[in-house]
Backbone as JSON Lines, residues from 0, in Angstrom:
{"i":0,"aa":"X","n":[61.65,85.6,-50.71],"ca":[60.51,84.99,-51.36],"c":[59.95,86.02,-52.33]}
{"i":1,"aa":"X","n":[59.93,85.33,-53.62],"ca":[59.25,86.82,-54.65],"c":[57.81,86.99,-54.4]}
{"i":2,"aa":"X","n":[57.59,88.18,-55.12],"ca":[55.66,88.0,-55.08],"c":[54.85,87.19,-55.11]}
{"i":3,"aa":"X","n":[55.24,86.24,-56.24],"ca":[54.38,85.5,-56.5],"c":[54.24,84.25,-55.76]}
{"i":4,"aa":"X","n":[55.39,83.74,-55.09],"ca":[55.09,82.86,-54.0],"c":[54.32,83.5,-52.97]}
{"i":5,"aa":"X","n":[54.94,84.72,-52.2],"ca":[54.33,85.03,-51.27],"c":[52.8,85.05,-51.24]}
{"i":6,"aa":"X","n":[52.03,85.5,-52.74],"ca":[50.81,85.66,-52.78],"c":[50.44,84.36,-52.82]}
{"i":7,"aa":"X","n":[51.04,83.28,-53.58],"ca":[50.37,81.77,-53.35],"c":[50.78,81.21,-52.41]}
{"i":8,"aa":"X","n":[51.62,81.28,-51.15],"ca":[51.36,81.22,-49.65],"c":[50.38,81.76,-48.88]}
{"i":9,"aa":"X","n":[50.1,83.29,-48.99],"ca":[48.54,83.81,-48.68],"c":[47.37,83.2,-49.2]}
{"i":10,"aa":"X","n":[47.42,82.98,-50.35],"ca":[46.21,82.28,-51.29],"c":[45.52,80.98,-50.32]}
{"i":11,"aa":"X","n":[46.42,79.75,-50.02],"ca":[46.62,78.89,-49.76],"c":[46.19,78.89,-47.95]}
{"i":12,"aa":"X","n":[46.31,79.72,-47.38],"ca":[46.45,80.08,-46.0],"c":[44.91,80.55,-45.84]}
{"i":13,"aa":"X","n":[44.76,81.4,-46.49],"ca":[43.47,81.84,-46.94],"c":[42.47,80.41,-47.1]}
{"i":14,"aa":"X","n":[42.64,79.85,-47.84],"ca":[42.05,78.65,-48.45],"c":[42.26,77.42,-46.81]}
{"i":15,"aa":"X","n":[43.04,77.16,-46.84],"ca":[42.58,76.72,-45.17],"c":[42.04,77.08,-44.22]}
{"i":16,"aa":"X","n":[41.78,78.44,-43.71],"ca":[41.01,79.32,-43.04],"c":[39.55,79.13,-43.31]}
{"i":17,"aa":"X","n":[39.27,79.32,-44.56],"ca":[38.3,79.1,-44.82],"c":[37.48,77.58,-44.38]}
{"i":18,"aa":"X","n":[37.98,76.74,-44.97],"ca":[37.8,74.95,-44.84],"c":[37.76,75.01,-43.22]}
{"i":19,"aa":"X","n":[38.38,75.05,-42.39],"ca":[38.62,75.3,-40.85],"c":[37.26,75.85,-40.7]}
{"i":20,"aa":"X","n":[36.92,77.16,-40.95],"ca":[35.59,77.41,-40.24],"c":[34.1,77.21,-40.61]}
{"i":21,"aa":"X","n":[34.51,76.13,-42.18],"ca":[33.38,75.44,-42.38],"c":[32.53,74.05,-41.87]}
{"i":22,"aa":"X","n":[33.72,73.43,-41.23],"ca":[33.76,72.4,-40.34],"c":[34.09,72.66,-39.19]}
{"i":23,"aa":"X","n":[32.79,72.3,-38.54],"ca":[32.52,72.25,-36.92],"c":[33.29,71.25,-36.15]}
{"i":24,"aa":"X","n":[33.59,71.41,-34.99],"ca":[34.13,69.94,-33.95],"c":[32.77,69.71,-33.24]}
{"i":25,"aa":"X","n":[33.05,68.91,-32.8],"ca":[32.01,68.15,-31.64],"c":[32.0,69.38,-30.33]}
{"i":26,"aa":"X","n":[32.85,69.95,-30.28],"ca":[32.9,71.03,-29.13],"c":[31.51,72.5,-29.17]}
{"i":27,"aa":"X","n":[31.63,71.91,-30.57],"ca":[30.26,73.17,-31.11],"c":[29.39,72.63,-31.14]}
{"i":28,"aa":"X","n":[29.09,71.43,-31.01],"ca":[27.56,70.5,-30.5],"c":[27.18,71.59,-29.35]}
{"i":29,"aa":"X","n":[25.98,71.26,-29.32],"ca":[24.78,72.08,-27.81],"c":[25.38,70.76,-27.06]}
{"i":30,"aa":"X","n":[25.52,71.13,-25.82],"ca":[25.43,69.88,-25.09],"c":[23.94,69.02,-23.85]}
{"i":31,"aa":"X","n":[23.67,68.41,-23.61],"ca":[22.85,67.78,-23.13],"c":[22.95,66.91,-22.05]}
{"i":32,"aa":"X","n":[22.39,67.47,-20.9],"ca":[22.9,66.95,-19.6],"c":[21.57,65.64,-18.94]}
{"i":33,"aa":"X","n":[22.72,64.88,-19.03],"ca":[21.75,63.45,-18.72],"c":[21.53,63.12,-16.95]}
{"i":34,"aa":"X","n":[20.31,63.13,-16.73],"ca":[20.43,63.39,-15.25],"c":[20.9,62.18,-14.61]}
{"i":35,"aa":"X","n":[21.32,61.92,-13.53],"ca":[21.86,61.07,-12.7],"c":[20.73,60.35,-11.33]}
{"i":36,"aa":"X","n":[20.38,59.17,-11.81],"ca":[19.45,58.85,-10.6],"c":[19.74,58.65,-9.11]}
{"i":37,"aa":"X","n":[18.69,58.89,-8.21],"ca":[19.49,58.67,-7.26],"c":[18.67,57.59,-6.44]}
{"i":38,"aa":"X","n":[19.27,56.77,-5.32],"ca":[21.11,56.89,-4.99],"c":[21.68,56.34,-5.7]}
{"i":39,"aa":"X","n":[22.72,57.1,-6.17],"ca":[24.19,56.78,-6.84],"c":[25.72,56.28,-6.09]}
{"i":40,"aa":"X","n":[25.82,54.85,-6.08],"ca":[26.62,54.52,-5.34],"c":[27.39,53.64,-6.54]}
{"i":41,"aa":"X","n":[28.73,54.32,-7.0],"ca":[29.74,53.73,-7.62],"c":[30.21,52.63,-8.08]}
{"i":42,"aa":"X","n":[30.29,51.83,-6.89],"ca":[30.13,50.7,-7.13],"c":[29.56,49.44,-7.24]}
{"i":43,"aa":"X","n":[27.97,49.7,-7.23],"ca":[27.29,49.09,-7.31],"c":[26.1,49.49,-8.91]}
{"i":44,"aa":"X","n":[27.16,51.08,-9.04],"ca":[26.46,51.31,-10.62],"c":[25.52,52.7,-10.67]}
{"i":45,"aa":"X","n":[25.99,53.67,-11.12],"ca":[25.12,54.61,-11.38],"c":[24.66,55.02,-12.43]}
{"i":46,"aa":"X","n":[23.47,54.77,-12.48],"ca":[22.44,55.35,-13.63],"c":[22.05,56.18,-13.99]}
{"i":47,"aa":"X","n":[22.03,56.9,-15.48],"ca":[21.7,58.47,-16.06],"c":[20.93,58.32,-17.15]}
{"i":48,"aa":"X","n":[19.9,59.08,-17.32],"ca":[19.44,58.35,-18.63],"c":[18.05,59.73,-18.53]}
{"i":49,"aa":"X","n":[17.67,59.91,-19.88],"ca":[16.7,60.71,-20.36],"c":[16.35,59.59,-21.99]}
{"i":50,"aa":"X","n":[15.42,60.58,-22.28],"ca":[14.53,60.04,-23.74],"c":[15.46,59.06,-24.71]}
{"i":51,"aa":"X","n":[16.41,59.5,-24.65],"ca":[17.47,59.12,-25.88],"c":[18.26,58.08,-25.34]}
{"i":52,"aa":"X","n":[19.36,58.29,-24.3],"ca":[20.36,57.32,-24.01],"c":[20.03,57.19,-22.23]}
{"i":53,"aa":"X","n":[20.59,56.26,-21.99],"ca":[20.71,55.1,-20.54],"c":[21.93,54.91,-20.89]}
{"i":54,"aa":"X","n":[22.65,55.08,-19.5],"ca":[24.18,54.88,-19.39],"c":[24.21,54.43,-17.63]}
{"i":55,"aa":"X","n":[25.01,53.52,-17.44],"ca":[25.44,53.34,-16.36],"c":[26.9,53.09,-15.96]}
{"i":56,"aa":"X","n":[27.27,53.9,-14.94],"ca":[28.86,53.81,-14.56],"c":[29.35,53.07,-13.52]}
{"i":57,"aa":"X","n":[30.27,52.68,-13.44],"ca":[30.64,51.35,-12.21],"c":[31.94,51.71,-12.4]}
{"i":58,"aa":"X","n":[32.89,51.93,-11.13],"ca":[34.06,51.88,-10.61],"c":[33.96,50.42,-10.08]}
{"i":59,"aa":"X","n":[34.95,49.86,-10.4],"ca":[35.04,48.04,-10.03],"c":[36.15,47.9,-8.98]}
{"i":60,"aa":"X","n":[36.4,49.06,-8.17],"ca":[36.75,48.77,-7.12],"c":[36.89,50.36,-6.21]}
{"i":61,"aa":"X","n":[37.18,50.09,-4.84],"ca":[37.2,51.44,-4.22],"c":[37.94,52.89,-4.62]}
{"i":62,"aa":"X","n":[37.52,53.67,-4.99],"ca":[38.73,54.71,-5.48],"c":[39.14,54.77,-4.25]}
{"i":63,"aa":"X","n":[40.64,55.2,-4.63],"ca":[41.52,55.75,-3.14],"c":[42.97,56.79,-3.88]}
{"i":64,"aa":"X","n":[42.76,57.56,-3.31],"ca":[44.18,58.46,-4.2],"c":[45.4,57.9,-4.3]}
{"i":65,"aa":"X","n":[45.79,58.06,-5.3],"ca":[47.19,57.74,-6.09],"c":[47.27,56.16,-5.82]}
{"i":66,"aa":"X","n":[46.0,55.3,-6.19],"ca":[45.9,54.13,-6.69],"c":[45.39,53.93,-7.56]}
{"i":67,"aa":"X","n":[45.37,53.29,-8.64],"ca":[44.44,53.28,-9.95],"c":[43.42,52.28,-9.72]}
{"i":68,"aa":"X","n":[42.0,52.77,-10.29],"ca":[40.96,51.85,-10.08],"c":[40.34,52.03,-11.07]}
{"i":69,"aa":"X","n":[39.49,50.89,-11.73],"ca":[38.99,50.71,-13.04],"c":[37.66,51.35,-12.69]}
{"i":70,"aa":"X","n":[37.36,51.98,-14.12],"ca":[36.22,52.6,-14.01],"c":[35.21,51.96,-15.55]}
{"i":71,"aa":"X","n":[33.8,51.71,-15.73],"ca":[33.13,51.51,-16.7],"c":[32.51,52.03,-16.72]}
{"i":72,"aa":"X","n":[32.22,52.58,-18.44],"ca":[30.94,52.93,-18.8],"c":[30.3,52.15,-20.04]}
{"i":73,"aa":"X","n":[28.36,51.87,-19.46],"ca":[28.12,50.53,-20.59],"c":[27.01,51.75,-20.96]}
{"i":74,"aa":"X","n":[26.54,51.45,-22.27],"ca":[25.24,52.59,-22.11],"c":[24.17,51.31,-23.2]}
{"i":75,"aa":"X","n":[22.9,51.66,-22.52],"ca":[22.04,50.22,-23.16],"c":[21.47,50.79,-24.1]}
{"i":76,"aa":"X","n":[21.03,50.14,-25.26],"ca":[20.56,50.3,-26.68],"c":[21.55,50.24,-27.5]}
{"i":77,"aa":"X","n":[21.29,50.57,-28.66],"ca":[21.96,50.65,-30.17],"c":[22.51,51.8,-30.54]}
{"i":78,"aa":"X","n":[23.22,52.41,-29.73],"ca":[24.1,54.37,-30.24],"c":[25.58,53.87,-30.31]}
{"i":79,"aa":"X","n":[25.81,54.69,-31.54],"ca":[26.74,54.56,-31.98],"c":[27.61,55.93,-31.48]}
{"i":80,"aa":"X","n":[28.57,55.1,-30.22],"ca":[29.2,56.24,-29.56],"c":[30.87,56.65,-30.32]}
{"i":81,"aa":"X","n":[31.03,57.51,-30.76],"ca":[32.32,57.82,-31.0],"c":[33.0,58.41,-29.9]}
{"i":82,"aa":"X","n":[33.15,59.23,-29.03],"ca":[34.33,59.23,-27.93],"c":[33.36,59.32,-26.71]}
{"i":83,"aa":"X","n":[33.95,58.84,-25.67],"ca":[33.63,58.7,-24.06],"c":[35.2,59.4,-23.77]}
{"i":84,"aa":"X","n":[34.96,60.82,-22.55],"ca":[35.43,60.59,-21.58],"c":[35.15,61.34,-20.59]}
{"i":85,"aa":"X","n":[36.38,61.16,-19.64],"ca":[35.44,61.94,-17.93],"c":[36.85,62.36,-17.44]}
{"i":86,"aa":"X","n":[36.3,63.74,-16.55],"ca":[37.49,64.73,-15.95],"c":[36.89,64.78,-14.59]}
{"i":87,"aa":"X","n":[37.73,64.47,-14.1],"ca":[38.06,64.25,-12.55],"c":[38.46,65.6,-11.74]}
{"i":88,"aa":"X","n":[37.4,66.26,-10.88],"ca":[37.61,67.73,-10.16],"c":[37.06,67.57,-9.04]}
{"i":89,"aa":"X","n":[37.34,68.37,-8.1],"ca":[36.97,69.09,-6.71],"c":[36.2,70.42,-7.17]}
{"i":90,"aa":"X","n":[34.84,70.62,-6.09],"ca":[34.21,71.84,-6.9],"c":[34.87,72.68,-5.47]}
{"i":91,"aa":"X","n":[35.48,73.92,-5.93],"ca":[36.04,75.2,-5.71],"c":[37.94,74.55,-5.22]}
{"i":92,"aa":"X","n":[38.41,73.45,-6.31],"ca":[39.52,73.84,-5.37],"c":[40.16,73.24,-6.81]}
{"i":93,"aa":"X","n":[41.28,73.65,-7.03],"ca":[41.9,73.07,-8.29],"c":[43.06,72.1,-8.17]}
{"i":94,"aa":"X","n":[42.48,70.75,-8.61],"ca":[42.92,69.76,-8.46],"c":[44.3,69.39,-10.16]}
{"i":95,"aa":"X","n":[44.4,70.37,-10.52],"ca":[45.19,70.13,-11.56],"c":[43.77,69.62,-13.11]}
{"i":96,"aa":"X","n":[44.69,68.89,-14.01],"ca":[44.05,68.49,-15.06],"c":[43.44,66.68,-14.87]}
{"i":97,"aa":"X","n":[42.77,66.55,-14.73],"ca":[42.67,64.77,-14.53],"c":[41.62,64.46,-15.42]}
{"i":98,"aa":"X","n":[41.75,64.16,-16.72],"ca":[41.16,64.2,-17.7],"c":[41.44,62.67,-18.07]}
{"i":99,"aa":"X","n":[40.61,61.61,-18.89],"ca":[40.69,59.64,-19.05],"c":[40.21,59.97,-20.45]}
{"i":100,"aa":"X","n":[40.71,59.5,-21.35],"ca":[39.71,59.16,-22.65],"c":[39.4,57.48,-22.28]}
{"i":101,"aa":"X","n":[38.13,57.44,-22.44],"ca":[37.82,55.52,-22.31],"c":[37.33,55.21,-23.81]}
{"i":102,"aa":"X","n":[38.26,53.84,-23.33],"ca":[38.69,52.88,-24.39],"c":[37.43,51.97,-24.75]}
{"i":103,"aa":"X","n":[36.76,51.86,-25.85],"ca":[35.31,50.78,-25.83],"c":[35.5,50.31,-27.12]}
{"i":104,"aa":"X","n":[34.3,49.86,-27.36],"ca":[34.1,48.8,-28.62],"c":[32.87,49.59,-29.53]}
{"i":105,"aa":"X","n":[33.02,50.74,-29.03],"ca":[31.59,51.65,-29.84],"c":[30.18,51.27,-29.61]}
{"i":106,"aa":"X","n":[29.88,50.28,-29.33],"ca":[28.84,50.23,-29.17],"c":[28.05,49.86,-27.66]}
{"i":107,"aa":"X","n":[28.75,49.76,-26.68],"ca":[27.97,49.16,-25.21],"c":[29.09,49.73,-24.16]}
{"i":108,"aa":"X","n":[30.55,49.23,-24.24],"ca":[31.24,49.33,-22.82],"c":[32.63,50.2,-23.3]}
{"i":109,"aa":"X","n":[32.96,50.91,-22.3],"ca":[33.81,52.15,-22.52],"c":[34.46,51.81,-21.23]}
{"i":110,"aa":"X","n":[35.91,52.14,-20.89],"ca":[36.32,51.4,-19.79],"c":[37.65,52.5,-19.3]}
{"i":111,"aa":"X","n":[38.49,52.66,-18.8],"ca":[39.53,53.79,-18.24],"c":[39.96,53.11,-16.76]}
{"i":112,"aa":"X","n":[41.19,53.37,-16.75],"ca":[41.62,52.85,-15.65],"c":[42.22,54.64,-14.77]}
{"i":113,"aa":"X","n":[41.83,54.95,-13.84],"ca":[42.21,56.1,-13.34],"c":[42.6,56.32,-12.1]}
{"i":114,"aa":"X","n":[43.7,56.95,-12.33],"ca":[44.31,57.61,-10.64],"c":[44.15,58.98,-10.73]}
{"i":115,"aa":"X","n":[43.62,58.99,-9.32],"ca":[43.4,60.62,-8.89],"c":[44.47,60.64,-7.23]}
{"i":116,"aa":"X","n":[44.43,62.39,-7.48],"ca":[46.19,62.64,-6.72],"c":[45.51,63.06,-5.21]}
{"i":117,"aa":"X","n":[46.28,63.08,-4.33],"ca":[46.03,63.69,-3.09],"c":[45.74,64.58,-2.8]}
{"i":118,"aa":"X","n":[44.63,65.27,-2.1],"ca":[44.4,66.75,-1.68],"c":[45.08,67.0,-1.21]}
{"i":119,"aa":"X","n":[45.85,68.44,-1.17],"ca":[46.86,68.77,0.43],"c":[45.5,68.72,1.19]}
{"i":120,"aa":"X","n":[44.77,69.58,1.33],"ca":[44.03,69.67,2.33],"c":[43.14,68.74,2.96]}
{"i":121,"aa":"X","n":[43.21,67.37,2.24],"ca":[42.47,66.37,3.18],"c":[41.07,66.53,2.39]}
{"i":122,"aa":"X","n":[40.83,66.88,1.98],"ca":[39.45,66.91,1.4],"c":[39.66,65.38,0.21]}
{"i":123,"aa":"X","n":[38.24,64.83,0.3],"ca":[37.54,63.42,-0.75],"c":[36.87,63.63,-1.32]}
{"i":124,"aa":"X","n":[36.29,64.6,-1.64],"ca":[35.22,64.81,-2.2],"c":[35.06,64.99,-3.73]}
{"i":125,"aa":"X","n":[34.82,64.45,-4.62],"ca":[35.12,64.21,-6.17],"c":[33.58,64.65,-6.92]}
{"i":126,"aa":"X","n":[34.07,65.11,-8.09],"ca":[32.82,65.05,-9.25],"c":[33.54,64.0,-10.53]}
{"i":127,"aa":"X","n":[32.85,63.37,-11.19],"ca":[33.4,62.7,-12.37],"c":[32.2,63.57,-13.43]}
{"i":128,"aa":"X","n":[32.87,63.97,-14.35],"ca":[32.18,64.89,-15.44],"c":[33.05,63.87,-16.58]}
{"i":129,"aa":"X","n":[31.46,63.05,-17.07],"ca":[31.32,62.37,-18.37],"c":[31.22,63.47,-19.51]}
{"i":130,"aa":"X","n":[31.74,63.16,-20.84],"ca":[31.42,63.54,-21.67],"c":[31.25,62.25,-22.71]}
{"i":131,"aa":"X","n":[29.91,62.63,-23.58],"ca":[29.93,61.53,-24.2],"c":[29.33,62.39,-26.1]}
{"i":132,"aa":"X","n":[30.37,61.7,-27.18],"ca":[29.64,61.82,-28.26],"c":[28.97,60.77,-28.77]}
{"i":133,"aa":"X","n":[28.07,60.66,-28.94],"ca":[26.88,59.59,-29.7],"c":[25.77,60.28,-30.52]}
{"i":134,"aa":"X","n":[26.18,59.12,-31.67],"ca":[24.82,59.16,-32.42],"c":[25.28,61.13,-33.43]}
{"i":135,"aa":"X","n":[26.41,61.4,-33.13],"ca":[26.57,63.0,-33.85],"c":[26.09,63.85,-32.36]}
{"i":136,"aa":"X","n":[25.57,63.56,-31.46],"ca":[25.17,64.46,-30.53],"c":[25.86,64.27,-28.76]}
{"i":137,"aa":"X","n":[26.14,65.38,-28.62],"ca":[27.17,65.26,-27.02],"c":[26.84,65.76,-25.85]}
{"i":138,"aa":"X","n":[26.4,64.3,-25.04],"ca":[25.95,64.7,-23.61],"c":[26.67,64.97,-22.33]}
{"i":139,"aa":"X","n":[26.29,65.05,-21.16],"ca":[26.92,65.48,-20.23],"c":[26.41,64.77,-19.38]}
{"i":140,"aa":"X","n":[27.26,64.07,-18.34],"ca":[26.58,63.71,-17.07],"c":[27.55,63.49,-16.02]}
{"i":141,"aa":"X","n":[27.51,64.12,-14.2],"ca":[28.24,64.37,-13.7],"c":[27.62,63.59,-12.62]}
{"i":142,"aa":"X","n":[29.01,62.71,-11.66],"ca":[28.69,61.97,-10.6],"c":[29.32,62.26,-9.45]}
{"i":143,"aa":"X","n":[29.03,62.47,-8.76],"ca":[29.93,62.97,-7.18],"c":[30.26,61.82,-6.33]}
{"i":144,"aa":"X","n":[31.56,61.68,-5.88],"ca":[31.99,60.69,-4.99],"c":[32.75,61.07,-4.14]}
{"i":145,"aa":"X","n":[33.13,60.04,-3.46],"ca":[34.02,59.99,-2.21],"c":[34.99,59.41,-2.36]}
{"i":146,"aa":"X","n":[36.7,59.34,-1.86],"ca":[37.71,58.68,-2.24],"c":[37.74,57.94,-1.06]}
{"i":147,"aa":"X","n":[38.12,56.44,-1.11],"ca":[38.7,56.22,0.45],"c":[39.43,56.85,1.14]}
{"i":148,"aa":"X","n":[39.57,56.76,1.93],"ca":[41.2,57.01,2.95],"c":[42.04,55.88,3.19]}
C-alpha cells in the first residue's frame, strides 16, 4: 500500500473514531430505578411506577424451568417506548446469560416468551431485571420470583 493510501486509510479511521464518540448509546443514559409495589405476585401482575411511567408485568402462566412461559409488559400512558427487555439471574450464583428482548407495538404491551434452565443446586429463586428505553430515557425495574417445581 503506498503512502498515500495508507494516510487516507488513517484519515478515514480517524474520521470514524471521531463520529463514534460523538454519539452516545442508550447505555450512557443515567439509569432510573422504578420501584416495585408490594405484594408482587406474577401472575396476577406486578406494579412499578414513579412520577413518569407505570408499568405492570404479568407472567400468563406458572414459570417452571426449561418450560417456556409467556411473560408481559403493558406500561399505562402515552411513552413512546423504543426497546423493552429483561435478564433473568440468581443473586450470588451464575446462572449463565438469560437475556429476552420483548416484542411490542411501542406504545402499551411488550411481550417475550421465556425459558429459564435448571439450577444444579435446586435453588428457585429468580430476579427478572427489566430494562426499559422510553421517551429517550432508561429505567430499571427488578422483580423477584419463584419457579415451580
Amino acid at each position: 500500500m503506498g503512502i498515500l493510501a495508507a494516510r487516507h486509510s488513517l484519515f478515514l479511521c480517524a474520521i470514524a473514531l471521531l463520529l463514534s464518540c460523538e454519539k452516545g448509546t442508550e447505555t450512557d443514559l443515567p439509569v432510573t430505578t422504578i420501584p416495585v409495589e408490594q405484594p408482587c405476585e406474577v401472575l396476577e401482575g406486578c406494579r412499578a411506577a414513579n412520577d413518569f411511567l407505570s408499568v405492570v408485568v404479568v407472567f400468563g402462566s406458572q414459570a417452571r424451568a426449561l418450560q417456556p412461559f409467556p411473560l408481559q409488559l403493558r406500561l399505562d400512558g402515552h411513552h413512546q417506548v423504543e426497546s423493552a427487555t429483561v435478564a433473568f439471574s440468581m443473586i450470588g450464583m451464575d446462572m449463565g446469560l438469560n437475556r429476552y428482548q420483548l416484542a411490542g407495538d411501542a406504545m402499551s404491551a411488550w411481550n417475550a416468551s421465556v425459558t429459564l434452565p435448571i439450577c444444579v443446586s435446586g435453588r428457585t429463586d429468580w430476579v427478572a431485571d427489566f430494562e426499559l428505553l422510553v421517551d429517550g430515557r432508561r429505567f430499571r425495574l427488578q422483580i423477584p420470583f419463584v419457579l415451580e417445581k
